[in-house]
TIMAR-394679 format. One record per residue: x, y, z of N, C-alpha, C, O, CB in turn; residue number from 1; chain; residue in one letter. Coordinates in Angstrom, 2 decimals. Glycine has a CB too. Example, Ala and Ser with C-alpha at 12.3 -4.5 7.8 and 13.67 -1.06 7.14 Angstrom:
2
- 13.19	-5.69	7.80	12.30	-4.50	7.80	13.20	-3.30	7.80	14.24	-3.32	8.46	11.31	-4.47	9.05	1	A	a
- 12.85	-2.25	7.08	13.67	-1.06	7.14	12.90	0.03	7.87	13.41	1.14	8.04	14.08	-0.60	5.72	2	A	s
# end
This chain:
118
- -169.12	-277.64	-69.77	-169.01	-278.99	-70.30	-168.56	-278.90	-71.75	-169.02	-278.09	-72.56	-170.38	-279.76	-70.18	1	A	x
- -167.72	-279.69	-71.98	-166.98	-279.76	-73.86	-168.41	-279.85	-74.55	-169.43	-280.24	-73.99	-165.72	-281.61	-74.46	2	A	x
- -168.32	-279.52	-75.53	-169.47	-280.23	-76.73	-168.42	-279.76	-77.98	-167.55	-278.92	-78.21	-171.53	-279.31	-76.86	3	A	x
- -169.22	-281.04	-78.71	-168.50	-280.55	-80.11	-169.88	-281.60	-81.14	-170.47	-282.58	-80.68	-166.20	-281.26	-80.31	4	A	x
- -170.09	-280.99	-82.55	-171.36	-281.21	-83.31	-170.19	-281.77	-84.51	-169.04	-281.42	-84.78	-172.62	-279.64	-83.66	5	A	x
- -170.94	-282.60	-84.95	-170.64	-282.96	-86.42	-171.11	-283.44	-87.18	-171.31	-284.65	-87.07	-169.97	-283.45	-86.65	6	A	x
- -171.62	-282.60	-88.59	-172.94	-282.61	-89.20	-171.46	-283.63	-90.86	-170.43	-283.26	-91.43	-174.14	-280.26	-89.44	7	A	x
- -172.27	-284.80	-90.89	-171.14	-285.40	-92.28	-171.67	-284.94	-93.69	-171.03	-285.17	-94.72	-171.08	-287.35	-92.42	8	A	x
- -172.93	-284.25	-93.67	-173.10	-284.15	-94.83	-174.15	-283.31	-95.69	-175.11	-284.01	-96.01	-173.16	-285.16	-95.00	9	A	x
- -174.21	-282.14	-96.11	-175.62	-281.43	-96.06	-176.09	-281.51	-97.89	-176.43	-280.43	-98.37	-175.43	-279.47	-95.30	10	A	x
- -176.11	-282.69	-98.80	-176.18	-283.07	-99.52	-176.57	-284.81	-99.75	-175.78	-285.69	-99.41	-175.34	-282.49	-99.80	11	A	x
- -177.70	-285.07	-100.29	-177.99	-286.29	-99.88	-177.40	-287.33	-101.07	-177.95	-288.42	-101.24	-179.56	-286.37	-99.59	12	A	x
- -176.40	-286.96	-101.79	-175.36	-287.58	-102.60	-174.21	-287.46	-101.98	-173.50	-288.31	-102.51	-175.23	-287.08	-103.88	13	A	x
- -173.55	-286.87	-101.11	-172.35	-286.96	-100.53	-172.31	-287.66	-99.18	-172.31	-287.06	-98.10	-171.86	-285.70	-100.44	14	A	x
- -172.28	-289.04	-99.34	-172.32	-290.29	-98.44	-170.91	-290.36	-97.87	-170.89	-290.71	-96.69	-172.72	-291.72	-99.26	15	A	x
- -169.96	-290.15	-98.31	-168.42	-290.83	-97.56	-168.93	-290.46	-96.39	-169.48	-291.38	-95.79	-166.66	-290.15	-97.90	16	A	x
- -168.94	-289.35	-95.81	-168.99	-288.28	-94.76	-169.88	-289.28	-94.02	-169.46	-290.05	-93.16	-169.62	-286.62	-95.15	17	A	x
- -171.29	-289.18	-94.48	-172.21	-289.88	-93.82	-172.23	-291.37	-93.30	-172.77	-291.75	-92.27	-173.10	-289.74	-94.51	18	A	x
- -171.42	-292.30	-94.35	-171.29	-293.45	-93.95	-169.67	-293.34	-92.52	-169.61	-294.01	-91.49	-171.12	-294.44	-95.60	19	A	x
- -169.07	-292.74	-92.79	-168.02	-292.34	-91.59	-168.49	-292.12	-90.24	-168.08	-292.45	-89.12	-167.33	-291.06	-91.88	20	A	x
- -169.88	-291.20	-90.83	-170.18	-290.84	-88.81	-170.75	-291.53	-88.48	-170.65	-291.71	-87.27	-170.93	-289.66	-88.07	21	A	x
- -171.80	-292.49	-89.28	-172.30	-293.81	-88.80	-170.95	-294.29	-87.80	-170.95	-294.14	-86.58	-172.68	-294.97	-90.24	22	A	x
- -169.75	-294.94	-88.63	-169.22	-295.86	-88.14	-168.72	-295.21	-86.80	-168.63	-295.87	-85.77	-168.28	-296.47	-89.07	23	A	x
- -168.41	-293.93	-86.87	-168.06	-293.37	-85.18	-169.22	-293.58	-84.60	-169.00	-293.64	-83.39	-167.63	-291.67	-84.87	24	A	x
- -170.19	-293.71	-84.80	-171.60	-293.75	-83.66	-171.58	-295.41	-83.39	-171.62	-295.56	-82.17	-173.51	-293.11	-84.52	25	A	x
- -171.53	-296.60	-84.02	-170.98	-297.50	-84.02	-169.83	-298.14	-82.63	-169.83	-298.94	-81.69	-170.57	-297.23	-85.15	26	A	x
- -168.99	-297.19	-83.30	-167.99	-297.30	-82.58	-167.52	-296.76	-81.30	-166.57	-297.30	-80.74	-167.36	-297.10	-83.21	27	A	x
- -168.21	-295.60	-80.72	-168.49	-295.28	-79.62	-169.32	-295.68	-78.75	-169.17	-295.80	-77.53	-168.61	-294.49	-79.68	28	A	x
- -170.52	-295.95	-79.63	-171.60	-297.21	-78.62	-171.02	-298.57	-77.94	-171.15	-299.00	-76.79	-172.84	-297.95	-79.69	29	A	x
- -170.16	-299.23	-79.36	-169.52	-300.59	-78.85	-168.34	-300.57	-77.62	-168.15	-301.40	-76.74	-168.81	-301.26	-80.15	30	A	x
- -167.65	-299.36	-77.90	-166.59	-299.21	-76.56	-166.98	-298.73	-75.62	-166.44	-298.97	-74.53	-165.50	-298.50	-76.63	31	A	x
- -168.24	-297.76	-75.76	-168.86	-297.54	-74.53	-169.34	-298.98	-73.55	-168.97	-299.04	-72.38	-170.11	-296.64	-74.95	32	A	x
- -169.97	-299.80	-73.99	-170.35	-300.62	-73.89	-169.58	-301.71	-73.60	-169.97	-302.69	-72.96	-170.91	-300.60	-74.60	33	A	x
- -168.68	-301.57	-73.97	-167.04	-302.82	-73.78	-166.04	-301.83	-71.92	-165.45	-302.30	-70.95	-165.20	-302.42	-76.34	34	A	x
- -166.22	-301.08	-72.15	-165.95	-300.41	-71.00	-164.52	-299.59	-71.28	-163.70	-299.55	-70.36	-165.92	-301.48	-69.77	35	A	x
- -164.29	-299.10	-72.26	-163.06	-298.32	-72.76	-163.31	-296.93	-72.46	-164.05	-296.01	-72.82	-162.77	-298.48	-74.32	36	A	x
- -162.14	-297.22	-71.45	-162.31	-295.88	-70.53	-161.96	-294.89	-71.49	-162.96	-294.22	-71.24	-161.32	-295.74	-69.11	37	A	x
- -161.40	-294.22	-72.38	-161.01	-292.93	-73.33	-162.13	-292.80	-73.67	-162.51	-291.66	-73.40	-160.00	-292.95	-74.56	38	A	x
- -163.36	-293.74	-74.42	-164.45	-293.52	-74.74	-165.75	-293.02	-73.37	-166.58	-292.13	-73.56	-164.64	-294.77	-75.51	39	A	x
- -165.66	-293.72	-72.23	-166.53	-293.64	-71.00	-166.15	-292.37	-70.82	-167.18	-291.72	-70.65	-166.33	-294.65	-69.73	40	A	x
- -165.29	-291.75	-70.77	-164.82	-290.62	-70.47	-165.52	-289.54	-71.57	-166.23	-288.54	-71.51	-163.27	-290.75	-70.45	41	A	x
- -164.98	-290.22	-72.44	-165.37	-289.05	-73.57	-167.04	-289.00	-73.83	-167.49	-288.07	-74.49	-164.55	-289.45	-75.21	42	A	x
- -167.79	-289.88	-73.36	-169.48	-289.86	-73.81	-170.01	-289.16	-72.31	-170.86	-288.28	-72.39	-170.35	-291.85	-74.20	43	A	x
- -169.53	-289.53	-71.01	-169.72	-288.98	-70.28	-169.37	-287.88	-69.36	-169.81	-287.64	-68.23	-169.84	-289.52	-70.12	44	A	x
- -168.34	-287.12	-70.20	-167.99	-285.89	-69.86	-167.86	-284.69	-70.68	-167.23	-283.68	-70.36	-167.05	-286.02	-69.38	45	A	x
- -168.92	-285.01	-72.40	-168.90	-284.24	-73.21	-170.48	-284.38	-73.63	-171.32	-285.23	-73.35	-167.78	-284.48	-74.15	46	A	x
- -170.55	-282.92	-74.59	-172.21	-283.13	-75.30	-171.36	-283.65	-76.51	-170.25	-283.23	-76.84	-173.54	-281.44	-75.65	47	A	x
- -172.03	-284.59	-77.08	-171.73	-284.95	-78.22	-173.29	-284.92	-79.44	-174.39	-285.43	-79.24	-171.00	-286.40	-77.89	48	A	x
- -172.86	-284.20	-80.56	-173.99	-284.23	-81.32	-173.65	-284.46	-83.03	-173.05	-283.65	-83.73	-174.73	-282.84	-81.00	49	A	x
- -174.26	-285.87	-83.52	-173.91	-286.13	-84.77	-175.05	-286.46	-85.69	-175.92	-287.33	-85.58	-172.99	-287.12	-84.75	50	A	x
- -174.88	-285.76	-86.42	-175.69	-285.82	-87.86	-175.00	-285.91	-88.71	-174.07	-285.27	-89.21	-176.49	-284.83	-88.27	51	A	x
- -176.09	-287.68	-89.03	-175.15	-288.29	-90.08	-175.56	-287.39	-91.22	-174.67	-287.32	-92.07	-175.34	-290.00	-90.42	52	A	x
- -176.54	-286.73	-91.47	-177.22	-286.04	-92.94	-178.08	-285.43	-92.81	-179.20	-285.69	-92.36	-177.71	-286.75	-93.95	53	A	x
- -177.58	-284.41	-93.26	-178.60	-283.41	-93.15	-179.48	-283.24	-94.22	-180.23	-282.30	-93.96	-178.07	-282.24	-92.92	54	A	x
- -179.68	-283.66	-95.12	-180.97	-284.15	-96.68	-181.13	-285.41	-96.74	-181.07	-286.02	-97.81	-180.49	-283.85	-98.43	55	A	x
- -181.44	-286.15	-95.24	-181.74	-287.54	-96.07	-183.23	-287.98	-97.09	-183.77	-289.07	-97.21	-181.73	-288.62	-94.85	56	A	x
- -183.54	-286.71	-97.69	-184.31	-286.81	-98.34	-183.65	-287.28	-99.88	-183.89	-288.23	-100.62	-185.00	-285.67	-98.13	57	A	x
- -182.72	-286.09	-99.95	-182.01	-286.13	-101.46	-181.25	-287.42	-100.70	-182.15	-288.25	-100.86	-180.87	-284.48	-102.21	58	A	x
- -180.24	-288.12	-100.01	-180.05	-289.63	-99.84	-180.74	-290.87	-100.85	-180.48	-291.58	-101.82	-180.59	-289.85	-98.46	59	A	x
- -181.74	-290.57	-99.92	-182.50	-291.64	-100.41	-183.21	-291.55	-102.11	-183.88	-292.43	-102.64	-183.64	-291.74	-99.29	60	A	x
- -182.90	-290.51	-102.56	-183.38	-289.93	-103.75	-181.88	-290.00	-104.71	-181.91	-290.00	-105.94	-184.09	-288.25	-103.41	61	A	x
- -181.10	-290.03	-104.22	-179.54	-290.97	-105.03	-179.36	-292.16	-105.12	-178.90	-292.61	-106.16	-178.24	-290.87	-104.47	62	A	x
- -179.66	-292.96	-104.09	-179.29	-294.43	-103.24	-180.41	-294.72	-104.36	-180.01	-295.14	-105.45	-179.59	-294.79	-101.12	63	A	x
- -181.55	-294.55	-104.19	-182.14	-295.39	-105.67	-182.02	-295.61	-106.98	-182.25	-296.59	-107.69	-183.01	-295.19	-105.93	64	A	x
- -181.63	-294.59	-107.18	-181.01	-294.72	-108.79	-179.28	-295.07	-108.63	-178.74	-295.32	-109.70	-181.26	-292.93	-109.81	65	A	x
- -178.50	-295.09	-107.58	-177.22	-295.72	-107.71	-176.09	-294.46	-108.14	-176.31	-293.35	-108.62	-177.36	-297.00	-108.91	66	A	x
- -175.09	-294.98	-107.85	-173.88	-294.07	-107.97	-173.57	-294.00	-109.60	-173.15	-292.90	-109.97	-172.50	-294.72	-107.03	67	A	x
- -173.71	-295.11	-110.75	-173.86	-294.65	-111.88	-174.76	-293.59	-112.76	-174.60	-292.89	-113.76	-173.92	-295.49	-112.21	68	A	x
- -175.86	-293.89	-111.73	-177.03	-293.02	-112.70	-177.11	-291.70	-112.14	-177.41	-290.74	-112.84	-178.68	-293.67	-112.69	69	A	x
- -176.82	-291.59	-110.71	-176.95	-290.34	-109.80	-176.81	-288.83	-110.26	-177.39	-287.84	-109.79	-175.95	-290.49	-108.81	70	A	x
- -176.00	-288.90	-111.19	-175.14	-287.73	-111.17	-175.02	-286.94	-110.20	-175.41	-287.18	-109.05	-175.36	-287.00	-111.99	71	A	x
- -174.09	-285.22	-110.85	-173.66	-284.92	-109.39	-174.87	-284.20	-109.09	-174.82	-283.70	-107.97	-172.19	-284.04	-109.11	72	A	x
- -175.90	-283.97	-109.71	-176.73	-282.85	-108.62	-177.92	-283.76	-108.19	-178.67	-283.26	-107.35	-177.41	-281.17	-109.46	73	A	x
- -178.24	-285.12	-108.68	-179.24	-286.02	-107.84	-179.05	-286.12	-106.32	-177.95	-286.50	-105.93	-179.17	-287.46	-108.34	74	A	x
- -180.07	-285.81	-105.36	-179.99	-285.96	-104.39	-179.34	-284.83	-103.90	-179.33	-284.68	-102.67	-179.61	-287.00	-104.21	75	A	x
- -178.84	-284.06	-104.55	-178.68	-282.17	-103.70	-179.79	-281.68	-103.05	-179.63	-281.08	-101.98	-178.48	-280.75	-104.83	76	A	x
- -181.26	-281.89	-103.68	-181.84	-280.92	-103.27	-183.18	-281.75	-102.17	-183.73	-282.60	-102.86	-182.26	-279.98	-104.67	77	A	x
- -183.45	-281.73	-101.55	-184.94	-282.16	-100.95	-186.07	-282.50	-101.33	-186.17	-282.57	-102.56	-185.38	-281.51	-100.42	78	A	x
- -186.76	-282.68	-100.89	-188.30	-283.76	-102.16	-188.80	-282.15	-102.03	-188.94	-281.89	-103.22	-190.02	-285.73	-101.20	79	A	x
- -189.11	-281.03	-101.38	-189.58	-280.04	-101.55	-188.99	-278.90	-102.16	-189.38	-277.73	-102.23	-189.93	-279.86	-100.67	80	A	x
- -187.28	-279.83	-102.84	-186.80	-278.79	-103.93	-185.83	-277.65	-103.37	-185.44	-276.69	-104.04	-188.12	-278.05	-104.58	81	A	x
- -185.49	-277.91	-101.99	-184.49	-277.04	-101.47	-183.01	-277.15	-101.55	-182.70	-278.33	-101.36	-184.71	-276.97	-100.31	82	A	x
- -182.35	-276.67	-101.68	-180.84	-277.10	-101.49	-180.15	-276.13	-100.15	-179.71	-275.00	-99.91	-179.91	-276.77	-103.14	83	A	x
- -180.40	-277.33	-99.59	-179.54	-277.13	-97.86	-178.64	-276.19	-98.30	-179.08	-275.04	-98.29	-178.53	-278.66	-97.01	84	A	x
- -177.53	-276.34	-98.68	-176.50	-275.89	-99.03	-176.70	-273.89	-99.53	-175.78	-273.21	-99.06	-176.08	-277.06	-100.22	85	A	x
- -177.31	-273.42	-100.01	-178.16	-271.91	-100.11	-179.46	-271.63	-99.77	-180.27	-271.01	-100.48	-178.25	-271.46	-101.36	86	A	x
- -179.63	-272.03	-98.82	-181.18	-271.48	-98.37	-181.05	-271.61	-97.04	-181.73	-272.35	-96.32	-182.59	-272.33	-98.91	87	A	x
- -179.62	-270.46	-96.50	-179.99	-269.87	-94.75	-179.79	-268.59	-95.12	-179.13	-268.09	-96.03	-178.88	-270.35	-93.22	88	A	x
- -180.85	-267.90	-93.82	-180.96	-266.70	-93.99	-180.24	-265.79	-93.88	-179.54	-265.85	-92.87	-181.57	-266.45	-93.59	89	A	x
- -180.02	-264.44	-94.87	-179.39	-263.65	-94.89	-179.25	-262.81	-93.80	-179.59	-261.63	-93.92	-179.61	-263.25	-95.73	90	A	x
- -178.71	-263.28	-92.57	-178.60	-262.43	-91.16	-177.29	-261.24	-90.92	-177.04	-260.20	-90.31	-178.38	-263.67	-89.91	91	A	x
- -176.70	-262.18	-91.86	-175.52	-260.36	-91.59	-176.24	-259.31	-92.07	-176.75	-258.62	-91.19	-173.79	-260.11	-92.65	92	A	x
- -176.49	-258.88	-93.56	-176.50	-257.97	-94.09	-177.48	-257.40	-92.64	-176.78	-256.79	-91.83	-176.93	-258.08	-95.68	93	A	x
- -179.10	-257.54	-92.22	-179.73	-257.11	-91.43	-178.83	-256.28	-90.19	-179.14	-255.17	-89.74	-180.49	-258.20	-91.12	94	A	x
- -177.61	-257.14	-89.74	-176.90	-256.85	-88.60	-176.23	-256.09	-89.11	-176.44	-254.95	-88.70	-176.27	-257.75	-87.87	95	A	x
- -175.60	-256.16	-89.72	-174.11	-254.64	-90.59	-174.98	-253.65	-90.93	-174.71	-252.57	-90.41	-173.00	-255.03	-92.51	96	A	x
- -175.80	-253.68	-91.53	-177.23	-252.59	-91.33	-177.60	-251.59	-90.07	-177.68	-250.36	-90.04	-178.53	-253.52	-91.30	97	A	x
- -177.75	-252.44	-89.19	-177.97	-252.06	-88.00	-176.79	-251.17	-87.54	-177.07	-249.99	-87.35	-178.22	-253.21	-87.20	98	A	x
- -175.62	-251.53	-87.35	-174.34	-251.31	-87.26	-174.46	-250.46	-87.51	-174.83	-249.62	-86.69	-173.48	-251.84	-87.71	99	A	x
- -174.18	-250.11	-88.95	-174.01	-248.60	-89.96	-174.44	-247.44	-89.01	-173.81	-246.44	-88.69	-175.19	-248.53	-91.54	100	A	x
- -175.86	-247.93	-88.62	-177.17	-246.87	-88.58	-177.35	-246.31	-87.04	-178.15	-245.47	-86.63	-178.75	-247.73	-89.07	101	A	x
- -176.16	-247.19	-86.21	-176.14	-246.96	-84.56	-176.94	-247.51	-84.08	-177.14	-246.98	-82.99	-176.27	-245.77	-83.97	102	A	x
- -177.98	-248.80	-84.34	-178.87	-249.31	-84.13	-178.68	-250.53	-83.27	-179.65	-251.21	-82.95	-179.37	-249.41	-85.17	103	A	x
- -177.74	-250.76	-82.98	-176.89	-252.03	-81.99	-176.35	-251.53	-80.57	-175.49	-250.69	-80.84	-175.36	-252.62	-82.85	104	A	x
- -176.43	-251.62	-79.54	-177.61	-252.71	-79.23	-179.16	-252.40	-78.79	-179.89	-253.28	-78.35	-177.11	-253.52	-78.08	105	A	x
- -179.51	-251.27	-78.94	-180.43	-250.62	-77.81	-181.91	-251.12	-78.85	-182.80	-251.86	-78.42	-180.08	-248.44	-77.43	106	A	x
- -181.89	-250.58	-80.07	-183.07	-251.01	-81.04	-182.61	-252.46	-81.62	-183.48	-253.33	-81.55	-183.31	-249.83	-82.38	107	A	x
- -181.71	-252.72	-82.03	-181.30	-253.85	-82.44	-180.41	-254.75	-81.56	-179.31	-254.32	-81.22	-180.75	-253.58	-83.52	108	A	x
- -180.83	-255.99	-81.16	-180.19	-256.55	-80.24	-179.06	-257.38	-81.11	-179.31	-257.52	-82.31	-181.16	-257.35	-79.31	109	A	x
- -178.14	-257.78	-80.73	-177.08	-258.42	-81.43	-177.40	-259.59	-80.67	-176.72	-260.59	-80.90	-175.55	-257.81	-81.40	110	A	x
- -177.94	-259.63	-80.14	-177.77	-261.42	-79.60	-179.01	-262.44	-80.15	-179.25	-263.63	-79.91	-177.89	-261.54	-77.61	111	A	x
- -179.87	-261.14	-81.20	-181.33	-261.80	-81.51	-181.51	-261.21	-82.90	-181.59	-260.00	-83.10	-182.70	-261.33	-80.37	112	A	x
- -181.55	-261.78	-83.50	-181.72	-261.38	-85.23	-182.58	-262.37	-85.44	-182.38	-263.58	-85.43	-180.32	-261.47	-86.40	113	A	x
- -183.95	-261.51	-85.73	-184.96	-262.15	-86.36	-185.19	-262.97	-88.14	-184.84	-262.47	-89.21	-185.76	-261.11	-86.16	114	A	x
- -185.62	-263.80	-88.02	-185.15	-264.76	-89.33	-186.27	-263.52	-90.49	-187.42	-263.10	-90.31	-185.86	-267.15	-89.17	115	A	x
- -185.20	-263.25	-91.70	-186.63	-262.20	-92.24	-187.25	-263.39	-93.09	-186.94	-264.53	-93.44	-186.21	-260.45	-93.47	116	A	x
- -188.59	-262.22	-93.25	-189.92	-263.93	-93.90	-189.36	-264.16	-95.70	-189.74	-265.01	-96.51	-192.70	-263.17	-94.04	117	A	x
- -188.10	-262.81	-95.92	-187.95	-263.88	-97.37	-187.13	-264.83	-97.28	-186.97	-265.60	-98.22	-187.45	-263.27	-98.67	118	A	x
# end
């Protein structure tokens, strides 16, 4: 089955993106619903997966103080201070590691890389 994901935004100050996939979710509901076959087709013969935002924490932490006051790093980071954007885990180095050392696949599985706890 097709699938295709589309994440608009992993910063909760960078809205274009986000207000866009709204309007495709919008707009695929209403033609679904109107009976437009390119769309019937396309909702029911694909996975479809959209995220409008991925920090709607930092969002809503811009949207209050406004696009004048925002600046650019308001709403980057999460109420718990993360920034989406550098904080996934370092999984190659572990795997090219492995690699080096002949450790793939028999001790080290390549299809399973454990998240490390730093």
């Amino acid at each position: 089955e097709p699938e295709f994901r589309y994440v608009a935004g992993m910063h909760g100050n960078e809205v274009l993106g986000r207000e866009l996939l709204l309007n495709l979710m919008e707009f695929l509901c209403r033609e679904f619903r109107l009976g437009n076959p390119r769309v019937v087709q396309l909702v029911t013969d694909t996975r479809i997966h959209l995220l409008p935002s991925m920090n709607p924490d930092g969002y809503e932490t811009a949207y209050k103080l406004g696009s004048e006051l925002a600046g650019w790093a308001m709403g980057r980071w999460t109420y718990e201070g993360i920034d989406l954007n550098h904080n996934f885990a370092d999984l190659n180095t572990a795997l090219w590691d492995a690699e080096d050392n002949d450790l793939v696949p028999h001790q080290f599985p390549n299809h399973y890389i454990p998240i490390p706890e730093y």
